[in-house]
C-alpha positions in Angstrom: -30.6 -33.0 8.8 -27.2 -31.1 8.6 -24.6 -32.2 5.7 -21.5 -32.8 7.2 -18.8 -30.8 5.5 -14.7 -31.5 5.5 -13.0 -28.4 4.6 -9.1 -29.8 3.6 -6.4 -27.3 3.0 -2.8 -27.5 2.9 -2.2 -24.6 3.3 -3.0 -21.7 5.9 -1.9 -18.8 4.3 -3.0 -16.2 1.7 -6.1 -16.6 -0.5 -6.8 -19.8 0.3 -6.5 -19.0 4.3 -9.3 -16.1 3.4 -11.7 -18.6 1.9 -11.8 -20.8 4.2 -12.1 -18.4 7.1 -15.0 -16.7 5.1 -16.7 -20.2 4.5 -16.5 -20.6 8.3 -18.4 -17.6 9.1 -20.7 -17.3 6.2 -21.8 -20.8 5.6 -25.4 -21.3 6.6 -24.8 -23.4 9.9 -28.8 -24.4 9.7 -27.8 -26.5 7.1 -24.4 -27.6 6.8 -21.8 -28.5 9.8 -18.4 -27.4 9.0 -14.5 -28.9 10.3 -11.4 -27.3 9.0 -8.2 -29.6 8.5 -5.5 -28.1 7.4 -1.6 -28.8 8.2 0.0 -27.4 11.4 1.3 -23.8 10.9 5.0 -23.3 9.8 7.6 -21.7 12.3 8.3 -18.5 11.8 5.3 -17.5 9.5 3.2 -15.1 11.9 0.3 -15.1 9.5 0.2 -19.0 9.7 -0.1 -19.5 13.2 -3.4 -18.5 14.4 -5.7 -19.7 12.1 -7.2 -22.4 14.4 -7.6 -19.8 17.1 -9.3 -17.3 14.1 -12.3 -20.5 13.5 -12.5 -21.2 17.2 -13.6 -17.5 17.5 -16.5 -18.3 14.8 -17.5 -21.8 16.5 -15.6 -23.9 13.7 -13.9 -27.2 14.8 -10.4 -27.7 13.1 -8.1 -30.4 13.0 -4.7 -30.9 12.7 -3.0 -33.1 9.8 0.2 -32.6 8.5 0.6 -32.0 4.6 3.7 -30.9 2.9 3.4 -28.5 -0.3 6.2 -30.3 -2.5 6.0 -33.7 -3.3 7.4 -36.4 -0.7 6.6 -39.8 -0.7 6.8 -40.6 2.7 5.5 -37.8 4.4 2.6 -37.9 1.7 1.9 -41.3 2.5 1.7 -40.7 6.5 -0.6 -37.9 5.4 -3.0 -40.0 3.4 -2.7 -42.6 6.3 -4.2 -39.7 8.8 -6.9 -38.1 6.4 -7.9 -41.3 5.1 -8.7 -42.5 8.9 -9.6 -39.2 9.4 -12.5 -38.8 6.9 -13.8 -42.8 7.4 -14.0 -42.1 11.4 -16.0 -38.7 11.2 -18.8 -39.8 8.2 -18.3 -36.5 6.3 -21.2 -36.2 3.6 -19.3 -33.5 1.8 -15.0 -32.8 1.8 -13.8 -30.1 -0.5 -10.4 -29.9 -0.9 -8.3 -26.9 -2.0 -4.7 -26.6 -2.9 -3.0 -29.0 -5.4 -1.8 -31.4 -2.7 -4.9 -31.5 -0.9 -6.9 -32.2 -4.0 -4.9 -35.2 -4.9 -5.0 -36.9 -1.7 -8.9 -36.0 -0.9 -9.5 -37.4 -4.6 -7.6 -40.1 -4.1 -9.4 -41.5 -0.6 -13.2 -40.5 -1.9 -12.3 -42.3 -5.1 -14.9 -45.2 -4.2 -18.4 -44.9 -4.4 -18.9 -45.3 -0.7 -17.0 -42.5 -0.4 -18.4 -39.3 0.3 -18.9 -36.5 -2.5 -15.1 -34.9 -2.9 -14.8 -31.5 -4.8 -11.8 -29.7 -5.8 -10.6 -26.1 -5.6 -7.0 -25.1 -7.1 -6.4 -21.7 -6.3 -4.0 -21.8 -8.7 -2.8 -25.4 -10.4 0.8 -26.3 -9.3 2.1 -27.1 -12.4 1.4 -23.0 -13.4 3.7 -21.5 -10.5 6.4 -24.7 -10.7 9.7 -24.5 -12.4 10.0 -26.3 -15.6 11.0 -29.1 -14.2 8.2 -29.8 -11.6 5.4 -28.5 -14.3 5.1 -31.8 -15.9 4.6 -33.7 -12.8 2.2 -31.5 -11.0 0.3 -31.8 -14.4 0.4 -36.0 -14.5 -0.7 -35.7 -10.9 -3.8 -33.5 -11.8 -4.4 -35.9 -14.5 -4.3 -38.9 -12.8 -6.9 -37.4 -9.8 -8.9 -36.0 -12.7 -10.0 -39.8 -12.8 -12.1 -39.5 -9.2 -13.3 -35.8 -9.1 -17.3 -35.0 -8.0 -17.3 -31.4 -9.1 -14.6 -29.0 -9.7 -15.2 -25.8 -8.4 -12.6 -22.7 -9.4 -12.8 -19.1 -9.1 -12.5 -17.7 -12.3 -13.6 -18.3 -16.1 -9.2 -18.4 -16.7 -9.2 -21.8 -14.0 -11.9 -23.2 -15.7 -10.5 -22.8 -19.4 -7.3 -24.0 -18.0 -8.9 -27.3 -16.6 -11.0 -27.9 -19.9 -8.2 -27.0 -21.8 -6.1 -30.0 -20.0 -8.9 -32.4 -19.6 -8.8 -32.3 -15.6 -12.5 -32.6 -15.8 -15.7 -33.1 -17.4 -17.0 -29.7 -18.3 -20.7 -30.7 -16.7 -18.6 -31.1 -13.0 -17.3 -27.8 -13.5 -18.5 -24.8 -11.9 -17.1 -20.6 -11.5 -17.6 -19.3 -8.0 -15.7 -16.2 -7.9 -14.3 -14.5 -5.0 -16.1 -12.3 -2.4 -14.9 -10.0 0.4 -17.0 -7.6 2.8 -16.9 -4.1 1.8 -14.3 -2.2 4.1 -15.4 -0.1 6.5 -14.7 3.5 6.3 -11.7 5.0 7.4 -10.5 8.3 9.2 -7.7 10.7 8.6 -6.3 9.7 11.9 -6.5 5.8 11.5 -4.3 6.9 8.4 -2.0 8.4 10.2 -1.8 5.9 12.8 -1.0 3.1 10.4 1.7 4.9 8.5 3.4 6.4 12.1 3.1 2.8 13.1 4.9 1.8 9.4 7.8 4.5 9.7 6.5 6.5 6.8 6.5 10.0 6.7 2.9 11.7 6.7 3.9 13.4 3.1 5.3 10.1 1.4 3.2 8.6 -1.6 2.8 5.3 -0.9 2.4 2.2 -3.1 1.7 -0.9 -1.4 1.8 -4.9 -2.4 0.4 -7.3 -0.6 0.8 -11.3 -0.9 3.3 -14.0 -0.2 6.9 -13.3 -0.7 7.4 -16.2 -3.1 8.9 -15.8 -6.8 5.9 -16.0 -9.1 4.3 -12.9 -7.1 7.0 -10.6 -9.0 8.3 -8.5 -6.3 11.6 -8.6 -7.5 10.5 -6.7 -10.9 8.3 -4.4 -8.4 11.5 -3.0 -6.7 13.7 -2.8 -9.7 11.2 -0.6 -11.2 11.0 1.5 -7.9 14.5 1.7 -7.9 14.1 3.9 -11.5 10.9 5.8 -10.1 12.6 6.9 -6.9 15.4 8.9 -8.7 12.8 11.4 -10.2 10.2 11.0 -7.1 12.3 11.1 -3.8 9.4 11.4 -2.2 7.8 7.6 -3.0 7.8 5.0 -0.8 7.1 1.0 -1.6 5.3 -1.0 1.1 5.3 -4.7 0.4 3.2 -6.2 2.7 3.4 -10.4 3.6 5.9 -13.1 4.7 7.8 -15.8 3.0 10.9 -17.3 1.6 12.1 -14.9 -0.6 12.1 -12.2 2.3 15.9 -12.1 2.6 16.2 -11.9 -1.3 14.2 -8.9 -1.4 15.6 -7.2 1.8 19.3 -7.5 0.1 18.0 -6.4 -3.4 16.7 -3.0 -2.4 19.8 -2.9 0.1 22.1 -3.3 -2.9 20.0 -1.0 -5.5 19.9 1.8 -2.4 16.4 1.8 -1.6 16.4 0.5 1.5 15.2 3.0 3.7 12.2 3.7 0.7 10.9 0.1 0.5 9.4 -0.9 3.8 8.5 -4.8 5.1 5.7 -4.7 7.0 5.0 -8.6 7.4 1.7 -10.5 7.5 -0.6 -7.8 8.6 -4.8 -8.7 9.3 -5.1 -5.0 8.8 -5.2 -5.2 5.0 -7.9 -2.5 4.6 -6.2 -0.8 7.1 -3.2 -0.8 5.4 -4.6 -0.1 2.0 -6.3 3.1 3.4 -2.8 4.4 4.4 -1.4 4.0 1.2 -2.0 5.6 -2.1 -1.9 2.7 -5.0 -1.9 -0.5 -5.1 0.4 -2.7 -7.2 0.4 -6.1 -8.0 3.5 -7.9 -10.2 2.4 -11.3 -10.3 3.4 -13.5 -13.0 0.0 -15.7 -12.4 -3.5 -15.7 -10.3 -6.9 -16.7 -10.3 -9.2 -14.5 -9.1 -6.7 -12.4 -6.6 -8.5 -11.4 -3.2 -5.8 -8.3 -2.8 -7.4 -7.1 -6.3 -10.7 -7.5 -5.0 -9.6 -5.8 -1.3 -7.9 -2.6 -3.4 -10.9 -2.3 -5.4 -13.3 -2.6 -2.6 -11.4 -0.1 -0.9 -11.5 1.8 -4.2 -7.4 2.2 -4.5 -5.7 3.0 -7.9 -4.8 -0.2 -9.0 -1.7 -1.3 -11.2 -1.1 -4.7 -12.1 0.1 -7.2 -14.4 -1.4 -8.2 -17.8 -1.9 -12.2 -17.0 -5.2 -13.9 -17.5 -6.7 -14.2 -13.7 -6.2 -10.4 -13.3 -7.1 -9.0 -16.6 -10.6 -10.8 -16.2 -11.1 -8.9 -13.1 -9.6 -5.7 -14.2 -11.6 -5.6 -17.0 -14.5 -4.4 -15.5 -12.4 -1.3 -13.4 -12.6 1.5 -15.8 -9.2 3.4 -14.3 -6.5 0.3 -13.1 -3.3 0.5 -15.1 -2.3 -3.5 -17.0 1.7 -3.8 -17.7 2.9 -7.4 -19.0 4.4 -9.5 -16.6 8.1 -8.7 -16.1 8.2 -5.9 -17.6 10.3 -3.3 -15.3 9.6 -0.9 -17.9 6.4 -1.0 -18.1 5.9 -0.6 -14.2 8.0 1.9 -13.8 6.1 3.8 -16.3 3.1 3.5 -14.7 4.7 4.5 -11.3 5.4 7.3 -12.7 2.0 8.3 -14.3 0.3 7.7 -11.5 3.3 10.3 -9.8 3.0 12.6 -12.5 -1.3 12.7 -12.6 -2.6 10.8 -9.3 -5.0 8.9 -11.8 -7.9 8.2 -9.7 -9.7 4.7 -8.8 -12.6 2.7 -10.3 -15.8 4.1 -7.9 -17.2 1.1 -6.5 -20.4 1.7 -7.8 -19.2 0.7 -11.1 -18.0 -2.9 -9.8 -20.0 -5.9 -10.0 -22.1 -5.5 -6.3 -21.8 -9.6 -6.5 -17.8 -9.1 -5.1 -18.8 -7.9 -2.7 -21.5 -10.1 -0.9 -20.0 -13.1 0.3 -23.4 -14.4 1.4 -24.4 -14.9 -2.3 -21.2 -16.3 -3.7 -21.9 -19.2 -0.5 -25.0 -19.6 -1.4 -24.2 -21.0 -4.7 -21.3 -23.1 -2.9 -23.8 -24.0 -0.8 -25.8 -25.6 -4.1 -23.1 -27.4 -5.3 -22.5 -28.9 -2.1 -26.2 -30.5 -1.9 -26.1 -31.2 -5.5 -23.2 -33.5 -4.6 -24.6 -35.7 -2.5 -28.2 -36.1 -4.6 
C-alpha cells in the first residue's frame, strides 16, 4: 500500500521551489503518493507563478493554501484553520514541511499522536537571515515547535550543527540529506551565442553571472560595488545577476548611480539556469548565509569557475572543489580581487570528476528521503 505524502511549502521560489519539483519527479510513485501545498504565487514574481502547472506536467496534485512569510496573527491563523482541515480531510501518512513558517504550523497541527508523522526542512532557519530584531522571535518560535518534531531533516552538516547547537531537536531525529541536481546537458557554441544575443551581451564580453533571489542577505549589493572597481581596469566585463525580488529597484539604481548600468544586466527568473551558466564565464555568489546552495551545485555541475563567500553552508561544499575562489562575506575588497584574478589568469573550474558523483544523482539522495519517510511512520 502507497504512503500518502503532504509536501507543505510556503514558499514557491528558489531552492526550496527546486526541491520540491525534484521530489515530484523522482520520488518512487510505486511507493509513495505525493500532493504539493504551497501558498498562491505572488504578483509580479514570474518565477512564482507556474509552479502548479510545472507538477501538473509530472502527474503531481497541488493545492492551494495561503501562507504569509512574516509573522501575522491573523492571516496565520486562517492558514492553520485551512491546513489543519486540510491534512485531517485527506489522511496523509507522511507531511514534510519546509520553510520556517510551514514547519511551525505543520508541527503545530501533527502535534498529537493521532497525527500523522511531520518532518521538518529549514532551508535556512529564519532567525539566521532576520534583522536583529526578528532573530529572537523566529528563534522562540523554532523552539517552541521543537517540542512536536518526528524527524528533522536538513541539507547540510552547518543546518544540523546549527539545530543541535540550539536544541531544536533531538540529535537521534536528525538526519543530512544534501542536495542533488541532474548533470547539465552539454552545450553548443551556438546555444552560447544565442543566450548572450538574447541577454544583450556582446559575443567578446567576459561574463560573471549570479543567480538567486534579489533579497538583502544574498549580497548583491557588495557584488556590484566590487564590479564597479573591476570594470575601470577591465572595460570589457560584464555582471549578469540572474533572479527577481524586492530589492530589484535597489540594485537597478545602485549600478545606475556607480555608472555601470549598461555593464550589469537583469535578466529575471530564468528556467534556463544551465543555459545561462554556459553563456557566462564565472560564477559568483555574495551571500551572507546558505545551506547547501543549489546555484553552487548547478555552477559546479556545469563545471564554472566558482567565487563565493567564506560562510559555513558554502565552504562545506566548496571544500571539496579544488579551484573555486572563498572571500569573507562583505568584503568588496576581497571580491573585487578575485574578479580580477580570475580577469588577469582565467583560473579554470573544479573537473567534475573530482566532485562527489552523489550531487549529482538525485535518485540516490530520494532514496534515503524515501527511508526516513517509512521510518516515520514504523
Amino acid at each position: 500500500m502507497k504512503l500518502r505524502l503532504a509536501i507543505v511549502s510556503e514558499t514557491t521560489i528558489g531552492g526550496v521551489r527546486k526541491h520540491v519539483v525534484s521530489v515530484s519527479r523522482f520520488l518512487n510513485r510505486e511507493r509513495f503518493e505525493v500532493t504539493v501545498i504551497t501558498p498562491e504565487a505572488r504578483r509580479g514574481y514570474c518565477g512564482e507563478v507556474d509552479l502548479q502547472d510545472e507538477l501538473r506536467e509530472n502527474g503531481v496534485p497541488s493545492i492551494v493554501v495561503p501562507m504569509v512569510r512574516n509573522p501575522s496573527l491573523w492571516k496565520d491563523a486562517g492558514s492553520f484553520r485551512r491546513l489543519r482541515k486540510l491534512l485531517a480531510r485527506r489522511n496523509f501518512d507522511v507531511v514534510h514541511a519546509h520553510g520556517s513558517k510551514a514547519g511551525f504550523l505543520a508541527r503545530f497541527i501533527c502535534r498529537s499522536k493521532e497525527s500523522p508523522a511531520c518532518l521538518y526542512s529549514p532551508h535556512v532557519f529564519a532567525f539566521q537571515r532576520a534583522g536583529p530584531r526578528k532573530a529572537g522571535l523566529y528563534l522562540k518560535g523554532e523552539q517552541i515547535a521543537s517540542r512536536w518534531n518526528s524527524r528533522f531533516v536538513v541539507n547540510s552538516e552547518y543546518e544540523k550543527e546549527i539545530a543541535l547547537r540550539h536544541k531544536l531537536v533531538e540529535p537521534e531525529k536528525l538526519f543530512v540529506v544534501p542536495n542533488a541536481i541532474e548533470l547539465p546537458p552539454k552545450m553548443t557554441w551556438n546555444n552560447r551565442t544565442r543566450i548572450r544575443e538574447s541577454i544583450g551581451a556582446p559575443p567578446d564580453a567576459v561574463v560573471f553571472v549570479t543567480i538567486g533571489r534579489l533579497v538583502t542577505y544574498k549580497g548583491h549589493e557588495t557584488l556590484i560595488r566590487a564590479f564597479a572597481d573591476v570594470i575601470t581596469e577591465f572595460p570589457e566585463a560584464e555582471l549578469w545577476i540572474v533572479g527577481e525580488g524586492e530589492e530589484e529597484k535597489n540594485l537597478r539604481r545602485l549600478a545606475a548611480n556607480l555608472h555601470i548600468a549598461s555593464s550589469v544586466r537583469f535578466p529575471g527568473y530564468r528556467k534556463d539556469v544551465f543555459e545561462i551558466l554556459d553563456a557566462a564565464d564565472c560564477f559568483v555568489l555574495a551571500s551572507q548565509i546558505e545551506g547547501s546552495p543549489y546555484t553552487v551545485l548547478e555552477a559546479l555541475g556545469a563545471e564554472k569557475p566558482v567565487i563565493a563567500t567564506s560562510v559555513p553552508g558554502i565552504i562545506e561544499m566548496l571544500s571539496e572543489a579544488d579551484q573555486a575562489r572563498l572571500v569573507k562575506w562583505n568584503d568588496r575588497n576581497g571580491l573585487a580581487s578575485k574578479m580580477r584574478e580570475f580577469l588577469d589568469a582565467r583560473f579554470p573550474a573544479t573537473s567534475r570528476s573530482k566532485l562527489p558523483q552523489q550531487w549529482f544523482d538525485v535518485r540516490a539522495q530520494l532514496s534515503r528521503l524515501e527511508e526516513i519517510y517509512e521510518e516515520a511512520v514504523t
